[in-house]
KEDOZA-159753 format. One record per residue (C-alpha): x, y, z; chain. Coordinates in nm, 3 decimals. Example, Ala and Ser with C-alpha at 12.3 -4.5 7.8 and 13.67 -1.06 7.14 Angstrom:
{X: 1.230; Y: -0.450; Z: 0.780; c: A}
{X: 1.367; Y: -0.106; Z: 0.714; c: A}
This chain:
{X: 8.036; Y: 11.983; Z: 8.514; c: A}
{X: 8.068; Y: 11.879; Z: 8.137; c: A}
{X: 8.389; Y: 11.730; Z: 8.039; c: A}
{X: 8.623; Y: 11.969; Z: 7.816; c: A}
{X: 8.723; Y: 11.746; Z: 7.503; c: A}
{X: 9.102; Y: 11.723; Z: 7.456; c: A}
{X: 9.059; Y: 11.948; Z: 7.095; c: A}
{X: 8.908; Y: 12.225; Z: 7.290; c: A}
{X: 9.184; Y: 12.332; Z: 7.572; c: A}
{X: 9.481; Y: 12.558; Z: 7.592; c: A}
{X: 9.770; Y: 12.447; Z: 7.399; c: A}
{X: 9.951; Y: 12.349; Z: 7.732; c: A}
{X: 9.662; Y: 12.152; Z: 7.830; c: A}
{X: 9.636; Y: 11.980; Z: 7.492; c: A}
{X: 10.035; Y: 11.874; Z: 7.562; c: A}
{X: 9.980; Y: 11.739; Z: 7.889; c: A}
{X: 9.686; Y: 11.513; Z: 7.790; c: A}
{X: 9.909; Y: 11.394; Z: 7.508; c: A}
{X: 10.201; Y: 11.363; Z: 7.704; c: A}
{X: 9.995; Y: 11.204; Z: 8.003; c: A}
{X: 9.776; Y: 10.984; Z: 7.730; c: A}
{X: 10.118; Y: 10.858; Z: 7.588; c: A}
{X: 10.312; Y: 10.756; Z: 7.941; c: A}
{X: 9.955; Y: 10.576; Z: 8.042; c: A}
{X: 9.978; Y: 10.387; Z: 7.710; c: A}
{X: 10.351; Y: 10.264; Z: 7.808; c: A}
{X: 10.244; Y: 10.209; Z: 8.174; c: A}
{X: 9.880; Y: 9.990; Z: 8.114; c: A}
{X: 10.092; Y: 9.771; Z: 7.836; c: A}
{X: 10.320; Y: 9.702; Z: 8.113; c: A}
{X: 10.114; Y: 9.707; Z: 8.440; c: A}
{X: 9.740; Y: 9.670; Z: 8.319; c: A}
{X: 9.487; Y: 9.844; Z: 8.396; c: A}
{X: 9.661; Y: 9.865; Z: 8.799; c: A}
{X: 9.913; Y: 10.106; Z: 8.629; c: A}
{X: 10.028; Y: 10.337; Z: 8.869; c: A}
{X: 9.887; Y: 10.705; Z: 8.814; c: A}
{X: 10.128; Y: 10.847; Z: 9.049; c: A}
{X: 10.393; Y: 10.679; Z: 8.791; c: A}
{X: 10.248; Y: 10.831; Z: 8.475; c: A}
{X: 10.218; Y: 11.152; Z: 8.659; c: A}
{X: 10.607; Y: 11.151; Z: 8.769; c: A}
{X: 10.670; Y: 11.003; Z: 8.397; c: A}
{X: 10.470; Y: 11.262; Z: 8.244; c: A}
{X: 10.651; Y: 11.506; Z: 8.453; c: A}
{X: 10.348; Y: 11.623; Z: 8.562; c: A}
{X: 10.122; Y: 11.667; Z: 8.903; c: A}
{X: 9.900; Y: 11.402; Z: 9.031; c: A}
{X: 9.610; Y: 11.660; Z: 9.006; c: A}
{X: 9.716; Y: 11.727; Z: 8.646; c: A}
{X: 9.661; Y: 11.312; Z: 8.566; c: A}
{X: 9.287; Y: 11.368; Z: 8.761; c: A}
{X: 9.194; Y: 11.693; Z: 8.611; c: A}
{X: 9.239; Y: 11.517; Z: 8.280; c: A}
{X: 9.120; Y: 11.167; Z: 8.350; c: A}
{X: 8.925; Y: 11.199; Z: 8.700; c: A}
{X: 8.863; Y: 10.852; Z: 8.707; c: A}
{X: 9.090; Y: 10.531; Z: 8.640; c: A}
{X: 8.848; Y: 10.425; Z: 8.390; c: A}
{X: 8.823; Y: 10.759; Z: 8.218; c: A}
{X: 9.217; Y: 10.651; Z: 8.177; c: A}
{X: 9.164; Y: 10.320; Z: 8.082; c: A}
{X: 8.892; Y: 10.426; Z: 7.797; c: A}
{X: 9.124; Y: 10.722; Z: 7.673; c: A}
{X: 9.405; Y: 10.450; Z: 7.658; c: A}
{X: 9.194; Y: 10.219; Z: 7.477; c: A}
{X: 9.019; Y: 10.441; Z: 7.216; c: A}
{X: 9.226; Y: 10.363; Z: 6.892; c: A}
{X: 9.175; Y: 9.939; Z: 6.992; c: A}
{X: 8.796; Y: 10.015; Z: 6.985; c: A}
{X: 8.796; Y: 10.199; Z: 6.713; c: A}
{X: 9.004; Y: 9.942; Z: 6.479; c: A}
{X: 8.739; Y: 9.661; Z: 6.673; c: A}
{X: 8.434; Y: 9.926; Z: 6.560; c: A}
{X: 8.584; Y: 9.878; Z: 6.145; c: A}
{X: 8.660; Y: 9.530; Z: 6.187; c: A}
{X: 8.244; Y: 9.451; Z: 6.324; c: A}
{X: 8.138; Y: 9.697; Z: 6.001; c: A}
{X: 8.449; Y: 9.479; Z: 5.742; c: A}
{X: 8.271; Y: 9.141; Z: 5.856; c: A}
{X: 7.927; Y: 9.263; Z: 5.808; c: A}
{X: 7.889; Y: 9.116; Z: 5.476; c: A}
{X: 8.038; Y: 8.819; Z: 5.511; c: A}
{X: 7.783; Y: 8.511; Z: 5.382; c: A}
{X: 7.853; Y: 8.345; Z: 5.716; c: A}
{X: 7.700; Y: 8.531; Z: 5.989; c: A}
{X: 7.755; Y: 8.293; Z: 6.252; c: A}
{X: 8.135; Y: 8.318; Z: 6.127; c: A}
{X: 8.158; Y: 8.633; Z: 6.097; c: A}
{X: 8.027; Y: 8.679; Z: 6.493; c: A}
{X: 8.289; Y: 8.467; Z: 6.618; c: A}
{X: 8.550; Y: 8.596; Z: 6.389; c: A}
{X: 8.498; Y: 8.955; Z: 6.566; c: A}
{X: 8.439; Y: 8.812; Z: 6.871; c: A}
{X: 8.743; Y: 8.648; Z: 6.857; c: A}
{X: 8.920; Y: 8.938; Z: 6.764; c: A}
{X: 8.768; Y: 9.098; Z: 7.018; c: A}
{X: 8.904; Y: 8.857; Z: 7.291; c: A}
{X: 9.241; Y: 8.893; Z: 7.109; c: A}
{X: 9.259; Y: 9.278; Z: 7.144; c: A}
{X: 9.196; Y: 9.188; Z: 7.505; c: A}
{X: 9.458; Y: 8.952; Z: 7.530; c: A}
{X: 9.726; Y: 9.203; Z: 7.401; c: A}
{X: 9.602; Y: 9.544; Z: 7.524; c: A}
{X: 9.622; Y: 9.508; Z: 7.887; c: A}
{X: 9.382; Y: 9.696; Z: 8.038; c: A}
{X: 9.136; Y: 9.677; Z: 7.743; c: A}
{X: 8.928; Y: 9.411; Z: 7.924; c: A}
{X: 8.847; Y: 9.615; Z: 8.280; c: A}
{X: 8.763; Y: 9.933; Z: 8.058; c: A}
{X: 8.516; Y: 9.712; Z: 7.841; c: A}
{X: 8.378; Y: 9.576; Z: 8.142; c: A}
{X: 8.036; Y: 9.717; Z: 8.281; c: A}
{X: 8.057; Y: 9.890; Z: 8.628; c: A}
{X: 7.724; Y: 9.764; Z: 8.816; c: A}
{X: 7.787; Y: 10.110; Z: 9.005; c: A}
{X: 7.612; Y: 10.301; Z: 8.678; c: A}
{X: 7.402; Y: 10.055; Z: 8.537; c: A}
{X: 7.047; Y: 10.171; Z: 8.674; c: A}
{X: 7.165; Y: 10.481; Z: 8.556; c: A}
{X: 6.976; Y: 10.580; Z: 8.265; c: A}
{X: 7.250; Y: 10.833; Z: 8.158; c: A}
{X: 7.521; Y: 10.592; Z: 8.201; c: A}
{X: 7.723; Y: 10.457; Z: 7.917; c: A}
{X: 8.038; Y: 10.248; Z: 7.903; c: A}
{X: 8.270; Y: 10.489; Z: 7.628; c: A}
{X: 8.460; Y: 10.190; Z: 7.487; c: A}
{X: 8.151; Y: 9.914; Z: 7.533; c: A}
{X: 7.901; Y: 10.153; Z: 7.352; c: A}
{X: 8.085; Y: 10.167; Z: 7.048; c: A}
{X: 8.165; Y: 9.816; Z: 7.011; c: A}
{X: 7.772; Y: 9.736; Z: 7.099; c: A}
{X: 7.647; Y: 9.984; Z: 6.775; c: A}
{X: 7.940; Y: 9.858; Z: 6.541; c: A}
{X: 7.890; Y: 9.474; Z: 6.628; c: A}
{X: 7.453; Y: 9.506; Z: 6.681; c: A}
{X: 7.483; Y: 9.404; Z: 6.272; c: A}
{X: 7.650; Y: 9.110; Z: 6.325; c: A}
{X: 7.445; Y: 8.979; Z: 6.591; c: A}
{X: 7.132; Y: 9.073; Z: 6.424; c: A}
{X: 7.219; Y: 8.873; Z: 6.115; c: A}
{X: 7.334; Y: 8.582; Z: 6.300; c: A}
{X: 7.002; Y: 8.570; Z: 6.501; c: A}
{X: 6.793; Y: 8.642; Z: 6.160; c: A}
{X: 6.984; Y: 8.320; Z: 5.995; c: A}
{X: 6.879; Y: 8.103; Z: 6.328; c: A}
{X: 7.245; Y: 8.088; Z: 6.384; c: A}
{X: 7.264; Y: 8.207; Z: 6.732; c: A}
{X: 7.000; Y: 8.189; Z: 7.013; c: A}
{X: 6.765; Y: 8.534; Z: 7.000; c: A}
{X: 6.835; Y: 8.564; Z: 7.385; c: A}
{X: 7.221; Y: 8.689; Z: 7.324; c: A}
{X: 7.319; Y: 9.040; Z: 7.325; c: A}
{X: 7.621; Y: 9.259; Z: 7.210; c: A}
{X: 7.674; Y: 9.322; Z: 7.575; c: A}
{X: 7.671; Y: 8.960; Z: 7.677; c: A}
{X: 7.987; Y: 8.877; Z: 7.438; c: A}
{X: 8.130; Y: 9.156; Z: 7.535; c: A}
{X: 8.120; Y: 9.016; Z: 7.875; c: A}
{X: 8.189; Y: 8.680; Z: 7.824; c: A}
{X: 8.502; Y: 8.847; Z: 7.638; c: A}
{X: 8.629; Y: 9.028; Z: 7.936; c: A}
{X: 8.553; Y: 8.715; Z: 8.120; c: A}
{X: 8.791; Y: 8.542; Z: 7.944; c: A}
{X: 9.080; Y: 8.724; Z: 7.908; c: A}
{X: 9.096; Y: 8.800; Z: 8.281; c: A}
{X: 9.035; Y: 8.463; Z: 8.352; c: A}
{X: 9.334; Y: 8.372; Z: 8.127; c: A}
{X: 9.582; Y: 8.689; Z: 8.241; c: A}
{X: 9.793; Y: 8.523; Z: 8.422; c: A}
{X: 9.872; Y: 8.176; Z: 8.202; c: A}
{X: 10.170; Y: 8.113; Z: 8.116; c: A}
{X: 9.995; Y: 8.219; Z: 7.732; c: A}
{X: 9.705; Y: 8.400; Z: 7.839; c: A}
{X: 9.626; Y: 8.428; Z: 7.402; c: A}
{X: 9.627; Y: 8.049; Z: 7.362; c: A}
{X: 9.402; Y: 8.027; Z: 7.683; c: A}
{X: 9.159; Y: 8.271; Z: 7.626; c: A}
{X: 9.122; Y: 8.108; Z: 7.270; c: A}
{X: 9.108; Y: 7.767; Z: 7.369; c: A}
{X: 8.800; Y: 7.859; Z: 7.649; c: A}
{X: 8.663; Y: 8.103; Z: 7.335; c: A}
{X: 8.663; Y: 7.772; Z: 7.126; c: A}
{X: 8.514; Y: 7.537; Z: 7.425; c: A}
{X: 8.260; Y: 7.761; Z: 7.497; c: A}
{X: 8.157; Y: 7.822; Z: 7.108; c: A}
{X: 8.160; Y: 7.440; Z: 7.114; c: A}
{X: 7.919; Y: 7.388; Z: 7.425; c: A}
{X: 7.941; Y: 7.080; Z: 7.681; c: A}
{X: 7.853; Y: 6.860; Z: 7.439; c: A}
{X: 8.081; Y: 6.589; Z: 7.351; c: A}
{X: 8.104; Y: 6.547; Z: 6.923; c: A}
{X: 7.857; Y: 6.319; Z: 6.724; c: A}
């Protein structure tokens, strides 16, 4: 069954999703992406089936809760674009990238890919995907300038992003963590000349 976009239900439905969209933001800043749904549902002041007719899946939550992150992510890949320094400019969005992470909990599982999909042909992460077509630019330049290794994709530093900031979640400053692995593994093993 097709999913009905928000824009196209009954005015009572388009409330609820707000309402529901809203509570979820409060409860994954606060509990991550193992937010309660029965929570937001009583928070909401809503039903439990209401949360899962709306978002039947936890990361059909997670993405909704994490579309206006991607999209600011999606404008700051196309702002860096034309910087002179493509290998810069990579790491400066991947950076931000692992930042986002870092402060929207629950940004990193919905970013992550689920294994369960991947030989599908028809399946598509709706917060990677984005992030993959905005940042493909960046990458491409920094490959064309022989500034990073052809082998790397937009999906690898998206994963090695995720990676990261759960790694880091639970330091004492997951930010300064997360950056200071970012910055070790930009670096390599190799000690300084």
């Amino acid at each position: 069954m097709p999913e009905i976009r928000p824009e196209t239900r009954r005015a009572d439905a388009r409330r609820n999703y707000a309402r529901i969209l809203a509570v979820a933001e409060e409860e994954v800043a606060a509990h991550g992406a193992d937010a309660s749904l029965e929570q937001i549902a009583r928070t909401a002041q809503v039903g439990s089936a209401t949360v899962r007719r709306h978002f039947p899946t936890r990361r059909a939550l997670l993405e909704a809760v994490a579309g206006k992150r991607i999209e600011a992510l999606c404008v700051r890949a196309r702002d860096l674009a034309d910087r002179p320094d493509s290998r810069a400019a990579l790491l400066e969005w991947l950076s931000d990238v692992i930042a986002y992470c870092v402060t929207a909990r629950g940004l990193a599982p919905a970013l992550a890919y689920d294994s369960t999909g991947a030989d599908d042909p028809a399946y598509e992460n709706s917060c990677s995907a984005p992030l993959e077509e905005a940042a493909a630019p960046l990458l491409r330049r920094a490959v064309e300038d022989g500034a990073v290794a052809p082998e790397f994709t937009v999906a690898d530093l998206i994963t090695l992003a995720v990676g990261l900031t759960l790694a880091t979640e639970h330091h004492l400053d997951p930010a300064a963590a997360a950056d200071r692995l970012f910055r070790l593994t930009v670096a390599g093993l190799s000690p300084r000349s």
